[in-house]
C-alpha positions as CSV (number, residue, x, y, z in Angstrom):
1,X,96.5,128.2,129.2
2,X,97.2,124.9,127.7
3,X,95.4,123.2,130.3
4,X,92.6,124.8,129.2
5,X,90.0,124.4,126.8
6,X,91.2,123.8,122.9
7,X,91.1,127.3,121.1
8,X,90.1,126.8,117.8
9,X,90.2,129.0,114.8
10,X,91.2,132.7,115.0
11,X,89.8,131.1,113.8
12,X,91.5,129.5,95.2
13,X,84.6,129.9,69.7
14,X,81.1,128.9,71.3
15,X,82.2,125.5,71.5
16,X,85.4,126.7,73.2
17,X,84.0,129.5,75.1
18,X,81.1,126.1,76.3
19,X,84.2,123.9,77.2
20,X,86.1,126.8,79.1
21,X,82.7,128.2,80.9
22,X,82.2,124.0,82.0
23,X,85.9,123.8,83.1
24,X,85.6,127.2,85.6
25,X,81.8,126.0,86.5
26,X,83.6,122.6,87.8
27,X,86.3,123.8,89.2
28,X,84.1,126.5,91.3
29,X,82.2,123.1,92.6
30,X,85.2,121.3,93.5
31,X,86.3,124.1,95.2
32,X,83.3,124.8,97.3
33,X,83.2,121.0,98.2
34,X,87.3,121.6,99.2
35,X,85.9,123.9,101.8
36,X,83.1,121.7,103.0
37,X,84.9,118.9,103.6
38,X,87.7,121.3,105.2
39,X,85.1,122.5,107.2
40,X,83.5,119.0,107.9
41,X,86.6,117.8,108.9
42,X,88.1,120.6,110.8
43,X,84.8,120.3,112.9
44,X,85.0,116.4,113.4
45,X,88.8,117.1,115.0
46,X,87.1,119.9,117.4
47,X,84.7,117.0,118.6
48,X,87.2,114.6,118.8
49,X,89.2,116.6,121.2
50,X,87.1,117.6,123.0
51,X,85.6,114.9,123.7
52,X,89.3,113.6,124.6
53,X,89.9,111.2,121.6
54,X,93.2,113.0,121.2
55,X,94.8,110.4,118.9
56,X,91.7,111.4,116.3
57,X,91.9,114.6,116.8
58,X,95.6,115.0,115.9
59,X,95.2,112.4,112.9
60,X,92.8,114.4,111.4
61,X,94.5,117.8,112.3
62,X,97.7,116.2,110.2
63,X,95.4,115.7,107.6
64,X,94.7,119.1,107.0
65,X,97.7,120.3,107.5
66,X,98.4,118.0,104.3
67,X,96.1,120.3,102.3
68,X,96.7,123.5,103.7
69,X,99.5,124.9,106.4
70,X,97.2,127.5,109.2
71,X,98.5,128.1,112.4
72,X,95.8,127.2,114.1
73,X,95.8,123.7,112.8
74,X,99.1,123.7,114.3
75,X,98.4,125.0,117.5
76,X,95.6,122.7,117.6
77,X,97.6,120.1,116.9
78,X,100.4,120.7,119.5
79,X,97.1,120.6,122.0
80,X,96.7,117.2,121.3
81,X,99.5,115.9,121.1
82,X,100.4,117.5,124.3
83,X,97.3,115.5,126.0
84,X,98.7,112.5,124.6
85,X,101.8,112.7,126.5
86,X,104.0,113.6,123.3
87,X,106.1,116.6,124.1
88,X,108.6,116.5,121.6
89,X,105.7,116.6,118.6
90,X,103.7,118.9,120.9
91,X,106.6,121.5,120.6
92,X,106.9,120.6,117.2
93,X,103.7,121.8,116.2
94,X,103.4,124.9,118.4
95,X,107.1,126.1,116.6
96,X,105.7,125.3,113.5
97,X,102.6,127.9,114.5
98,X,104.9,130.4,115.8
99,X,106.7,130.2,112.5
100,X,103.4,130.9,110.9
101,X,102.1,133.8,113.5
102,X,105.0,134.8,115.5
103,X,102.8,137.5,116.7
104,X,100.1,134.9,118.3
105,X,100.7,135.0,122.7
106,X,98.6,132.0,122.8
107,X,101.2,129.7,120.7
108,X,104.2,132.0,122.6
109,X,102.5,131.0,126.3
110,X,101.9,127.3,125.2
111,X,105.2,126.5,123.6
112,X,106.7,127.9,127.0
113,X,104.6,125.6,129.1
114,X,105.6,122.7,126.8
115,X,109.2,123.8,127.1
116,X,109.1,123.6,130.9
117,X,107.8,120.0,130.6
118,X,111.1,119.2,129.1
119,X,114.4,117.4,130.6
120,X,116.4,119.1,129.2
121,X,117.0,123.1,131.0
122,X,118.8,125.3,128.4
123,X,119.4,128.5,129.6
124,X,119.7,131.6,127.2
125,X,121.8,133.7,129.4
126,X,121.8,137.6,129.8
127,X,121.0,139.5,127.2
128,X,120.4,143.5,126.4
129,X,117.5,144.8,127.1
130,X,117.7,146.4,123.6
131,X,117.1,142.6,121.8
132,X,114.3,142.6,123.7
133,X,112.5,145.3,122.5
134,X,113.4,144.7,119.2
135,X,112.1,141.5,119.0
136,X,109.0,142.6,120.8
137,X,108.2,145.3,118.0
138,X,108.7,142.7,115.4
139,X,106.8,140.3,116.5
140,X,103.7,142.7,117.1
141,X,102.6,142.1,113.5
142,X,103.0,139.2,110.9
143,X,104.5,139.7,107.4
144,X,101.2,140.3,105.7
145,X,100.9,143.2,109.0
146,X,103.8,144.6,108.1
147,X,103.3,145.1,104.5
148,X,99.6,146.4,105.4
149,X,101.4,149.6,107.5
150,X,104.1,149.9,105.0
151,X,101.1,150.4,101.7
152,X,99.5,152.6,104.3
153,X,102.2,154.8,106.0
154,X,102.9,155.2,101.9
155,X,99.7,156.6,101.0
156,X,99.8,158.8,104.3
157,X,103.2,159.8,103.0
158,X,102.0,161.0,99.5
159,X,98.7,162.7,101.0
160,X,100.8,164.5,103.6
161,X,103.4,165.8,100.5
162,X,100.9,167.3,98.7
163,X,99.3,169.4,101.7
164,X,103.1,170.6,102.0
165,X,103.0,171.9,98.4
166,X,99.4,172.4,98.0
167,X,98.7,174.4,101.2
168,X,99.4,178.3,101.9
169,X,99.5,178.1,105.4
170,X,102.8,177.7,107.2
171,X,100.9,175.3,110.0
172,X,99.3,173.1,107.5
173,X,102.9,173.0,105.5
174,X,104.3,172.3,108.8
175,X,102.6,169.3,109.6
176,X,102.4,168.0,105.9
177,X,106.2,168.4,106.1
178,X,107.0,166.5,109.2
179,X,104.0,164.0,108.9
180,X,105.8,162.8,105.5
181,X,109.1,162.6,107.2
182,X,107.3,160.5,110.0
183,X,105.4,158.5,107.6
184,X,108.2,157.8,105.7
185,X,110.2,156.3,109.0
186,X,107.4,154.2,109.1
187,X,107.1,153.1,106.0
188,X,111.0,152.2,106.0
189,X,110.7,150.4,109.5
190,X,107.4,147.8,108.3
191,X,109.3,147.3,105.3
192,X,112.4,146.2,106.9
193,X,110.5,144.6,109.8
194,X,108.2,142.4,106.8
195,X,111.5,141.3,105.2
196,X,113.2,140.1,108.5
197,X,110.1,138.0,109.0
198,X,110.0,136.8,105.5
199,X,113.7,135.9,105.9
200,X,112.6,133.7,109.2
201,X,110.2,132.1,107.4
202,X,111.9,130.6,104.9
203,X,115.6,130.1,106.7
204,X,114.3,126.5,108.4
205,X,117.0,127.2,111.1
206,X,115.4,125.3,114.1
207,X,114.8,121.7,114.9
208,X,113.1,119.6,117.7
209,X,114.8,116.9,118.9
210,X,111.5,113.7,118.9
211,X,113.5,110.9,120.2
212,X,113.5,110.2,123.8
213,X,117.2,110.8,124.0
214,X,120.0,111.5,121.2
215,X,123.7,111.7,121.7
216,X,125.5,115.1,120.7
217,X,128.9,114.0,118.9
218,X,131.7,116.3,118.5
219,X,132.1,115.4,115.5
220,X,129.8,114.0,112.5
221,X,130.9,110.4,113.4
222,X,129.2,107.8,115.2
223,X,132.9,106.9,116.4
224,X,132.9,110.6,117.7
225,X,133.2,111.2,121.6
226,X,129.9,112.3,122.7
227,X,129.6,115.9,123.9
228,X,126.4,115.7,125.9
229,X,123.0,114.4,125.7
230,X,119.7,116.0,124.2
231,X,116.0,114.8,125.4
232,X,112.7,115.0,123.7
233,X,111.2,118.5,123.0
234,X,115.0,120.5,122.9
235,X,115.0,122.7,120.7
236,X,117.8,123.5,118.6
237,X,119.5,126.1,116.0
238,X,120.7,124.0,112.6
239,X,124.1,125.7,112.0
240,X,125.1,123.0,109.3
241,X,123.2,120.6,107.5
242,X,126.0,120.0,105.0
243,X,127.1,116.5,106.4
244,X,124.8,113.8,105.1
245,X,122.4,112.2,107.8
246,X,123.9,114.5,110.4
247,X,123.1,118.6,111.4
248,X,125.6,120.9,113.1
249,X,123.5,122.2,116.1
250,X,123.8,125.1,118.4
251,X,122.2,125.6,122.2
252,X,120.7,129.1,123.3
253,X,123.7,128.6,126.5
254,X,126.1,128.3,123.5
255,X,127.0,124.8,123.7
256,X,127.3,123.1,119.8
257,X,127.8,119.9,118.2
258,X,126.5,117.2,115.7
259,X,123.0,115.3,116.0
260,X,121.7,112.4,113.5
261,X,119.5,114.4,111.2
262,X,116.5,111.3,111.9
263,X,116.4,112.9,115.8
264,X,115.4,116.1,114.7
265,X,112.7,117.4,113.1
266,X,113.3,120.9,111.1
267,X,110.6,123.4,111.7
């Protein structure tokens, strides 16, 4: 629960060969002090939030996340901003995590709570139990998961095919022969599952709107008639971003129109 404690971290000739050797020696060093201060610092935003100097906390936490993207900098992040009153950052971050782990409750369960913090009340209307499931089962692992099972279910695969042809026994040929077919359905499914989350990842589809309030137009125009109004912490799906300084935007309840791209910020 987001009211909670912060969770932190679930939480690369002689005199040539001397001048290479010095270069790799120093650049091991440099690493190593990369990680301390990582470390160092990582730890100093900890303290600072939890002993509720939130504005530190999340200053440092965007420093990091300079250096190097994790989701739990970004979940840690969308904590603080959230005690700082600053929903439309705090859902900001926590998309941003889910981008990162979309397999993570603890970012799902926060960015909900956030959500219901908002004006705004978008509904997502009905939808078959089918989508559901499906995006339950893909969600269960991350790319790097689904890639793991498909090397796997592989291997199984080729182990399986040779007790098929390698074994006299009708049992053992038996369950070489459907344990390949099984393990190849597996294999097929974490590949396909790894490529749709791969394709999320880099389609930068969704944006927060961080102003208090922005005007939808109806058309790219700031002479356009206004189509409703957006508060802090919507989010949005980018169905355009062709128009210069403006984003075609689409609802969950279906609803569509153009937003100032400086209103949004694209996850």
């Amino acid at each position: 629960d987001i009211e909670g404690d912060l969770k932190t971290s679930r939480g690369k000739r002689s005199a040539q060969t001397a001048s290479t050797l010095s270069v790799i020696i120093i650049g091991f060093v440099l690493s190593l002090c990369s990680v301390e201060v990582f470390a160092v610092n990582k730890a100093d935003a900890d303290s600072a939030y939890t002993s509720g100097n939130y504005i530190q906390a999340a200053r440092i936490y965007n420093e990091l996340l300079k250096v190097d993207e994790s989701a739990t900098l970004y979940y840690n992040l969308g904590n603080a901003y959230y005690r700082l009153g600053n929903i439309g950052q705090s859902v900001v971050a926590y998309e941003k995590a889910l981008r990162l782990a979309p397999q993570d409750d603890d970012i799902r369960a926060n960015l909900k709570f956030v959500h219901s913090k908002t004006i705004d009340r978008v509904s997502s209307g009905s939808r078959m139990f089918f989508v559901d499931w499906y995006e339950s089962m893909l969600n269960l692992c991350g790319i790097d998961g689904w890639a793991g099972i498909g090397v796997a279910s592989f291997i199984v695969m080729l182990l399986l095919i040779a007790v098929y042809f390698l074994c006299g026994r009708v049992v053992l040929r038996k369950v070489g022969f459907y344990g390949a077919l099984l393990s190849f359905v597996i294999f097929i499914m974490s590949n396909f599952f790894a490529w749709q989350q791969l394709r999320a990842f880099n389609a930068h589809d969704r944006a927060v709107v961080v102003r208090p309030s922005a005007q939808i137009r109806k058309t790219p125009s700031d002479t356009s008639a206004s189509a409703f109004v957006l508060h802090e912490g919507t989010s949005v799906v980018i169905t355009d971003s062709l128009m210069k300084g403006w984003l075609g935007i689409r609802l969950d309840d279906g609803r569509e129109g153009w937003i100032k791209s400086n209103q949004v910020e694209v996850i």
